[in-house]
C-alpha positions in Angstrom: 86.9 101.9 111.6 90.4 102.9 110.2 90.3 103.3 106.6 93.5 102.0 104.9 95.2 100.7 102.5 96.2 97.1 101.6 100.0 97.6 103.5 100.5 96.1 106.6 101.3 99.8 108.1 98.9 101.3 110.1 96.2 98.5 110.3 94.3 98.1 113.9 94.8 95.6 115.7 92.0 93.2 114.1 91.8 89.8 112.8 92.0 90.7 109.3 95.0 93.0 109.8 97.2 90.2 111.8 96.3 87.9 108.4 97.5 90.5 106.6 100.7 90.9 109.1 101.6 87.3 108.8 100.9 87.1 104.5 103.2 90.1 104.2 106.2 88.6 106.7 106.1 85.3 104.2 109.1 85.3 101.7 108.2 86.0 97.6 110.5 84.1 95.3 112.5 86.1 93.2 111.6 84.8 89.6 107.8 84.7 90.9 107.7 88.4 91.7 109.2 88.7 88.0 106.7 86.1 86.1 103.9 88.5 88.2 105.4 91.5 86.7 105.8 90.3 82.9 102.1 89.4 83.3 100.8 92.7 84.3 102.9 94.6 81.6 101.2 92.7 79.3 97.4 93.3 80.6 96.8 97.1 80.4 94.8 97.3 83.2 91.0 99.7 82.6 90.6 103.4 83.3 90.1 103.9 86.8 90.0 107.2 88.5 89.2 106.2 91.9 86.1 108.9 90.8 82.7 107.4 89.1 80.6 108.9 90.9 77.5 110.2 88.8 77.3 113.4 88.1 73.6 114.1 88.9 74.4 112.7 92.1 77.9 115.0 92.8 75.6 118.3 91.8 73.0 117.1 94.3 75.7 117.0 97.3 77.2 120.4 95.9 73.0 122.0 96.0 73.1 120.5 99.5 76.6 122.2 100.8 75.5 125.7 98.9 72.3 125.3 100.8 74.4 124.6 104.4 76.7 127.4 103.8 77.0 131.2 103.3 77.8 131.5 99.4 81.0 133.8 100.8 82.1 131.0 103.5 85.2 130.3 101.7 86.8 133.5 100.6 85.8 134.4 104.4 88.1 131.4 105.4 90.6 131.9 103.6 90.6 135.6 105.1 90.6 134.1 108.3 93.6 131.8 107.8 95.5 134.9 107.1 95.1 137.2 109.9 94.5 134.3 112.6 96.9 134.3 115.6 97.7 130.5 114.7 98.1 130.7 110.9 96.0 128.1 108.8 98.6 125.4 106.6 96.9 125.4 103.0 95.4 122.1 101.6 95.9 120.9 98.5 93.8 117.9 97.2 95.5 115.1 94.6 93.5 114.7 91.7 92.5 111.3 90.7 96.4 110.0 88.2 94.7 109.3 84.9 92.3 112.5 85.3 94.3 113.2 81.4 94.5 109.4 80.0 95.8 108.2 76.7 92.0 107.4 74.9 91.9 106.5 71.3 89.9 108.8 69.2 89.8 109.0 65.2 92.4 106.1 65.0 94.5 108.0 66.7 95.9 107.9 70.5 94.9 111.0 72.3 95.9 112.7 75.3 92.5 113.2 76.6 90.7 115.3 79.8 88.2 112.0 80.8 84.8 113.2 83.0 85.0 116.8 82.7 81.8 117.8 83.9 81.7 114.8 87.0 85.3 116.9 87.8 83.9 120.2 86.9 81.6 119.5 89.8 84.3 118.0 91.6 86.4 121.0 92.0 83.6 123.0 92.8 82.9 121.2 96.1 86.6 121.4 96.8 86.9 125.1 95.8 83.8 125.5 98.6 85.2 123.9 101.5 88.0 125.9 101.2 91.0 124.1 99.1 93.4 126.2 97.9 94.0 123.7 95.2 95.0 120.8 93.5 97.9 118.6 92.3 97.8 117.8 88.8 100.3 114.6 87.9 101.8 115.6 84.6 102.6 112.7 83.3 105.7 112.0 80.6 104.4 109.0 78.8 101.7 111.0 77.8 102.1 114.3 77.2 105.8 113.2 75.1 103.7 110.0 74.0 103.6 110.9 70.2 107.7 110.8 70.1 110.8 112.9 71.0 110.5 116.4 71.7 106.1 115.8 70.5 104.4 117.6 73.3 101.0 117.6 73.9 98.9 119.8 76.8 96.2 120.5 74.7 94.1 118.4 77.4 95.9 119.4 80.1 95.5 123.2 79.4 91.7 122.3 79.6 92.3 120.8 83.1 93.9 123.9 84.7 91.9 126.4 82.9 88.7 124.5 84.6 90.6 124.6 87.8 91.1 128.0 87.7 87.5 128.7 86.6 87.3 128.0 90.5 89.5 129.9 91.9 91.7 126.8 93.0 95.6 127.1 92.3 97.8 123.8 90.6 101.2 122.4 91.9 102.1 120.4 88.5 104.3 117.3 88.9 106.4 116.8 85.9 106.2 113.0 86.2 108.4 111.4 84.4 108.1 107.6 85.3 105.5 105.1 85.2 102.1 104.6 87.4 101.1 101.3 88.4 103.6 99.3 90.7 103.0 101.6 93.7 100.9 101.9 96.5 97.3 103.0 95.6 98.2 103.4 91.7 94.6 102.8 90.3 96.1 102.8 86.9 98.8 102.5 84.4 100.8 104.6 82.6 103.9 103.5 81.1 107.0 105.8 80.5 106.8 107.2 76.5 107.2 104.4 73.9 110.1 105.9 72.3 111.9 105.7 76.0 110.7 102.1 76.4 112.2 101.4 73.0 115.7 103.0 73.9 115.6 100.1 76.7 115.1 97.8 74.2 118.1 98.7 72.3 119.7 99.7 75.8 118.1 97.9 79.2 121.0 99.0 81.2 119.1 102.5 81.4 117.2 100.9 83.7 117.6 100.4 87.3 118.8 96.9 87.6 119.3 94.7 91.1 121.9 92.0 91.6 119.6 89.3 89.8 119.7 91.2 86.9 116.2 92.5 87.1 114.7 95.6 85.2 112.9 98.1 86.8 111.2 100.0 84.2 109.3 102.3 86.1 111.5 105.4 85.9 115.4 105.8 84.4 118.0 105.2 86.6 120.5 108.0 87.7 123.2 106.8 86.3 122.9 107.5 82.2 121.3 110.9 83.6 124.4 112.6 81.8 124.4 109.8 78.9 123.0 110.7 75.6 120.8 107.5 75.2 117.6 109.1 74.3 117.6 110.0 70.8 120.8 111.6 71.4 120.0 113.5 74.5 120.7 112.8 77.9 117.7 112.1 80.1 118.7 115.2 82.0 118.4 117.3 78.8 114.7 115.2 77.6 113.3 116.3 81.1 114.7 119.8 81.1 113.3 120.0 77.3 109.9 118.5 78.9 109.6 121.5 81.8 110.4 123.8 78.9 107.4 123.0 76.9 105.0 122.9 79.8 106.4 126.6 80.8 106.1 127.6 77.2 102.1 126.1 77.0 101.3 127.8 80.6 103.4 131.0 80.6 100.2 133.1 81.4 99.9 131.0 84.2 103.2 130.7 86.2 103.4 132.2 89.7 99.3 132.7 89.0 97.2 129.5 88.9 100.5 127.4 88.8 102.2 127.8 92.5 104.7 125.0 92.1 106.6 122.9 89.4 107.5 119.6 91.3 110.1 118.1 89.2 110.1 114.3 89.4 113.2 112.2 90.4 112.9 108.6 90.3 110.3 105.9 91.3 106.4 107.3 92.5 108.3 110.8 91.4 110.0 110.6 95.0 113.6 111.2 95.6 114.7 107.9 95.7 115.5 104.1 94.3 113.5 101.9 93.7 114.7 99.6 96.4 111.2 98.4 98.0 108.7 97.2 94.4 105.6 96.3 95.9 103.2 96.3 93.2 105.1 93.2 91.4 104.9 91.1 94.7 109.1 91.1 94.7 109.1 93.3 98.3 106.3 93.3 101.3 106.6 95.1 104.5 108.9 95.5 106.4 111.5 93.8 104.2 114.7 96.1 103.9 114.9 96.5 100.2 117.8 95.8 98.0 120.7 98.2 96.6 119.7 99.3 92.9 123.5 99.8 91.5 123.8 97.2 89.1 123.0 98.6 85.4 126.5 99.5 83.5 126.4 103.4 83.9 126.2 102.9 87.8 128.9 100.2 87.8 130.7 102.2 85.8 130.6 105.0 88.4 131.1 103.1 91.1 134.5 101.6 89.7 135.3 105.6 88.9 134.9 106.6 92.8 136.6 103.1 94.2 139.9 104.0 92.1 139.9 107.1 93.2 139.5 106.2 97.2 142.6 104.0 96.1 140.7 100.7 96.8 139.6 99.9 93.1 138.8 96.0 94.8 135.6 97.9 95.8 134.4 98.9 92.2 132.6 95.9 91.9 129.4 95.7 92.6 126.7 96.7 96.1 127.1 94.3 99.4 127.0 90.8 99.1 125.7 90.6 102.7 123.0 93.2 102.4 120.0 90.6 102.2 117.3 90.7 100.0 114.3 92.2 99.4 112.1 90.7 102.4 115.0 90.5 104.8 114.9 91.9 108.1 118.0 94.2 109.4 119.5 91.0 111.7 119.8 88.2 109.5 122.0 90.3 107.1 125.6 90.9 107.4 125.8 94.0 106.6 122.8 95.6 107.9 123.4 93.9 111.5 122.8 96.9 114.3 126.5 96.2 115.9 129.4 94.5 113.5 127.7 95.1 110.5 129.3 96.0 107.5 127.5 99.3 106.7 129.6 100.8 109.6 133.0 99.9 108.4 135.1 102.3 106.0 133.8 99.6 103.0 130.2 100.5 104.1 130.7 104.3 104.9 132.3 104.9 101.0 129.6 102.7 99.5 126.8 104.1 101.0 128.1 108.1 100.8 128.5 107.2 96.6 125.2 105.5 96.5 123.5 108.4 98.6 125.4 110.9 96.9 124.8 109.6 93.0 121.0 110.0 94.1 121.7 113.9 95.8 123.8 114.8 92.9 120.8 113.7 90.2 118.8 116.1 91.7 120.9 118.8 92.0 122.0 118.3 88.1 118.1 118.1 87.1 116.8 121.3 89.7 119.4 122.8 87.8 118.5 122.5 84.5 114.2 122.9 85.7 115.4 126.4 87.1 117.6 127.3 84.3 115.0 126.7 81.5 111.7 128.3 84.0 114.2 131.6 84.8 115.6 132.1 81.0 114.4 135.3 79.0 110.8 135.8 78.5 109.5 133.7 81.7 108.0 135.2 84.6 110.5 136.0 87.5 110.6 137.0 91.0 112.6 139.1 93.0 114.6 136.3 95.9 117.0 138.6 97.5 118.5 142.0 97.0 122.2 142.7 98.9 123.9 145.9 99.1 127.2 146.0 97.1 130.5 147.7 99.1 130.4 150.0 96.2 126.7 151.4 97.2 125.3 149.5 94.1 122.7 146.7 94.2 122.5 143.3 93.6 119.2 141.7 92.5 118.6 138.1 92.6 115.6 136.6 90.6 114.3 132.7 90.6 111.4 131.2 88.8 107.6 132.9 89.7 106.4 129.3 90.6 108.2 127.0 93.6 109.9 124.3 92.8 109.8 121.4 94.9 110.7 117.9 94.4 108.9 114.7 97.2 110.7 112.9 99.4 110.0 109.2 100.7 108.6 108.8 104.6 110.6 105.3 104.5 110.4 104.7 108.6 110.3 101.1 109.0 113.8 99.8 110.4 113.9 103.6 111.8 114.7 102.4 114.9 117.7 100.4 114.2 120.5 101.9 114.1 121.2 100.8 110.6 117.9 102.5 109.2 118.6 99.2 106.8 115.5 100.4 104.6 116.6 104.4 104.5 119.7 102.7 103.1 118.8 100.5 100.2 116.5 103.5 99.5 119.1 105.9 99.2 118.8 107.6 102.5 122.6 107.4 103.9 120.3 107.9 107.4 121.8 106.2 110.2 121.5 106.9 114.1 124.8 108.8 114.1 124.6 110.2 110.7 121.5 112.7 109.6 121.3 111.9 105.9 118.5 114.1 105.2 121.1 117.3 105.6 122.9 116.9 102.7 119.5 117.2 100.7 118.0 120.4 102.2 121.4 122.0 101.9 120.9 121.0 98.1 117.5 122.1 97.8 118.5 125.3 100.0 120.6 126.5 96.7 118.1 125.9 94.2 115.4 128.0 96.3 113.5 124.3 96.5 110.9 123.2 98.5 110.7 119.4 99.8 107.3 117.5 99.9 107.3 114.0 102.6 105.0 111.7 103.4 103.6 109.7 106.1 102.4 112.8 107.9 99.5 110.8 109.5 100.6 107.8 110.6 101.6 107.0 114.2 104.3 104.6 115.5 101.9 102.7 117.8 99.7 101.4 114.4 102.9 99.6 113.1 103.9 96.2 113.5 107.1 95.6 116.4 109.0 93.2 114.1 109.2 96.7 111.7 111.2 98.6 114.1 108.9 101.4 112.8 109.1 104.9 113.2 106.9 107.1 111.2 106.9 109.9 113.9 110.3 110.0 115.1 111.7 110.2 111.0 109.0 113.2 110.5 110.7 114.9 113.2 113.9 114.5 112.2 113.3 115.9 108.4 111.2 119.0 109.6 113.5 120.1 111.8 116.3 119.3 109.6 114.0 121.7 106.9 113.5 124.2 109.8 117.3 124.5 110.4 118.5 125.0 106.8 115.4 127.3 105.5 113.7 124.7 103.5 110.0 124.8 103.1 108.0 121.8 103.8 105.1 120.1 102.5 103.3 117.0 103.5 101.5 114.0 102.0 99.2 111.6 104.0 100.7 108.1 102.7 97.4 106.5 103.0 93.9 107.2 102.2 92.4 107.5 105.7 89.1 109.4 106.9 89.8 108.6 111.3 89.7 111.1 113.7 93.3 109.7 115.0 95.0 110.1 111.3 93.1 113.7 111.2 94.7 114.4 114.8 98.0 113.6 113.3 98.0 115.3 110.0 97.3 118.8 112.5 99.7 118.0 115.2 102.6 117.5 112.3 101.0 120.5 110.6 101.4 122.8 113.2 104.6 121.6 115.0 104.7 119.2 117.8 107.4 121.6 119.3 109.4 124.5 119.0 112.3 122.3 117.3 110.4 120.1 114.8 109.2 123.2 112.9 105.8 123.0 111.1 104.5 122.0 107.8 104.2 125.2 105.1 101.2 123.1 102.9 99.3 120.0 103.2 98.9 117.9 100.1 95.8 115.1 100.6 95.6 112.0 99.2 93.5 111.9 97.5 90.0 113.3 95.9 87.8 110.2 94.4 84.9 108.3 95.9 86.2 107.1 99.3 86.6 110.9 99.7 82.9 111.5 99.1 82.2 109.1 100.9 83.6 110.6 104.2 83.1 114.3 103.1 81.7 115.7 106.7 84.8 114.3 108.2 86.8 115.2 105.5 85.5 119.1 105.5 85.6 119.2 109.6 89.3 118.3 108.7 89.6 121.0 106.6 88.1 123.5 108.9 91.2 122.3 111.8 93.5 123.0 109.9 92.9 126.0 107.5 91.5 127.7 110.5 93.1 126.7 113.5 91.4 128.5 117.0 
């Protein structure tokens, strides 16, 4: 049985899953979707890890692999990977997103490490079937919880020193918006109070759609360069952020930390928040809305319509570009042939709405590799050139990667709109590869690009969806592969089948000599359904960290 998640993407063909199909094609109101939100931010929902297992019982499956198993099996695998003739991808597990939870202790709110020995354990079995290691979700609103420029690691620093205890290396996301509205959030975690009150006082710092609505999961791109926090801009709060994580784990940059992903928008991807499933406003495979409606991005869009001389267009997104749970063909703009999106009105809409996004990213990779190369931080030799005058020029970046994730947004792929890559912030069309603008980008800041939906298949997705997880995959590694951009991948769903495993390795390893290959795996995630399937899981591990 395929184990997935409650999306309509990548069910079987069962009873269930065509319930499922037909629940999510049914329209949800507008102001229902935003009663169901205002409900849920006022319930904090429990701790839940995804990870209760007891511990007794997590030692007693860790006596039972040391007993199955050489004690040197993994360092020997490891070995292996390296001097195979097919080199190994290395794996990286997700750790559970409130492994550090805000616990109150004292009468005080604490950052707090929660089942350290159950994890202790955890990391061990990892560590044995051969993970290199683990991501570790950093999150904003609550190490900057206390108030502007109040960091706290001090539990965090106990994380990574028990992950490197065995021998298992960190990518740390700096994740600076809120868990809870996205697919498999198990928790939530709000952004910082201090940022929440500055909406208060300020909502349009918020991304906002054209009802008006608030997203408050993450800040949207357009104040990035507006001092509405406290006085500093949000790029200069997150810059500050990274440079109090690289001053707490100095001694461990380029070591035990590989890779500082720096967060940009909603789930930490790359993105808008144009498809908000977890307040029941979008199901699949609507097409999203356009998320340009808050002051500062008005405000820029006017800027860039008076200066293509058409300042008529200053005034908002599409009006014919649907809603949230439209499909591509009963919009106006989206339509495959006469729709607006391929008129000069949709071509300089879309390149500023793609290009406010790319140019976010750029500004904040900026400041991350300013503040992790300044004086005093570990460095690394990138390049050395020959000058015409015999001399040398060295050129040195951060010790650790940086990286930022990407979106695997392939429903409506095969239109030739790519309606959802749109409202998302994709300017991805069948004659126009939007992804190239973004590696070039990430090409000059020495970054590295993380994607998901590396193990899903077109075949498991609904027809209506125009779906195609395999055919956008291919198109963003070899787009990585021509520029020189190292690639990572995510699984988008928690699944334990032979047929997602298949996948996972055959986009690992390349499907051919132009779609490039995967440089690490990240999997989603560790927790009890992972457990649960561990033989399958480690016979996974074994394809692809030591391919034949």
């Amino acid at each position: 049985m395929l184990s997935l998640s409650r999306a309509s993407w990548g069910s079987p063909c069962t009873r269930e899953a065509r319930q499922r199909r037909r629940r999510h094609r049914q329209p949800v109101a507008e102001a229902q979707g935003a009663r169901r939100l205002e409900a849920a931010e006022q319930v904090q929902m429990p701790t839940q890890t995804g990870f209760r297992r007891p511990e007794a019982e997590l030692r007693s499956m860790l006596s039972r692999i040391y007993q199955a198993s050489d004690v040197r099996l993994a360092p020997e695998r490891r070995q292996r990977r390296i001097t195979a003739p097919v080199r190994g991808v290395p794996v990286y597990v997700m750790l559970p997103l409130d492994t550090v939870s805000l616990l109150e202790r004292n009468g005080t709110t604490q950052p707090l490490f929660i089942r350290e020995k159950a994890m202790e354990v955890g990391l061990e079995m990892l560590s044995r079937a051969g993970v290199d290691g683990v991501m570790i979700d950093v999150w904003w609103g609550i190490a900057e919880h206390a108030g502007p420029g109040q960091y706290d690691f001090a539990a965090y620093r106990k994380l990574f020193e028990q992950v490197a205890s065995k021998g298992l290396k960190v990518q740390a996301v700096m994740s600076f918006h809120a868990a809870g509205n996205n697919v498999g959030d198990c928790c939530r975690i709000s952004l910082p109070p201090w940022v929440l009150e500055a909406g208060e006082a300020d909502p349009d710092i918020f991304f906002t759609d054209s009802s008006g609505y608030r997203n408050r999961e993450c800040l949207s791109v357009g104040c990035g360069s507006h001092p509405v926090l406290h006085g500093r801009t949000p790029i200069q709060a997150h810059a500050d952020f990274i440079a109090a994580f690289a001053d707490e784990f100095g001694d461990m940059l380029g070591g035990v930390v590989s890779e500082v992903t720096v967060g940009m928008g909603p789930a930490g991807e790359l993105r808008y928040p144009s498809y908000p499933e977890g307040d029941g406003r979008w199901r699949f495979p609507g097409i999203g809305q356009f998320q340009c409606y808050d002051k500062y991005m008005l405000a820029s869009l006017q800027e860039a319509a008076v200066a293509a001389g058409r300042p008529e267009w200053g005034h908002g997104g599409p009006h014919d570009s649907g809603n949230y749970n439209s499909h591509s063909a009963e919009t106006g703009f989206f339509r495959s042939y006469g729709g607006s999106w391929d008129t000069e009105y949709g071509q300089f809409f879309l390149e500023w709405y793609s290009g406010l996004l790319i140019r976010h990213a750029d500004r904040l990779l900026g400041a991350a590799r300013q503040v992790l190369t300044s004086r005093c931080r570990p460095r690394t030799m990138r390049e050395a050139r020959e000058l015409s005058d015999g001399g040398m020029l060295y050129v040195f970046g951060p010790a650790v990667q940086l990286g930022i994730k990407m979106a695997g947004v392939h429903w409506w792929f095969k239109s030739r709109a790519h309606a959802a890559e749109l409202t998302a912030g994709y300017y991805n069309t069948r004659e126009r590869n939007g992804y190239l603008p973004i590696f070039e980008m990430l090409q000059r800041h020495g970054a590295a690009a993380s994607f998901t939906c590396v193990e899903m298949r077109d075949c498991e997705h609904p027809l209506e969806g125009r779906c195609s997880p395999e055919g956008l995959l291919n198109q963003v590694l070899s787009t990585a592969a021509r520029v020189g951009v190292p690639m990572s991948g995510e699984n988008a769903l928690q699944r334990y089948d032979q047929l997602a495993f298949d996948k996972i390795c055959d986009s690992a390893f390349g499907q051919s000599v132009m779609a490039g290959r995967l440089e690490k795996l990240t999997f989603l995630r560790m927790g009890d359904m992972m457990i649960d399937n561990w033989s399958a899981f480690g016979a996974f591990l074994q394809r692809l960290t030591c391919p034949p």
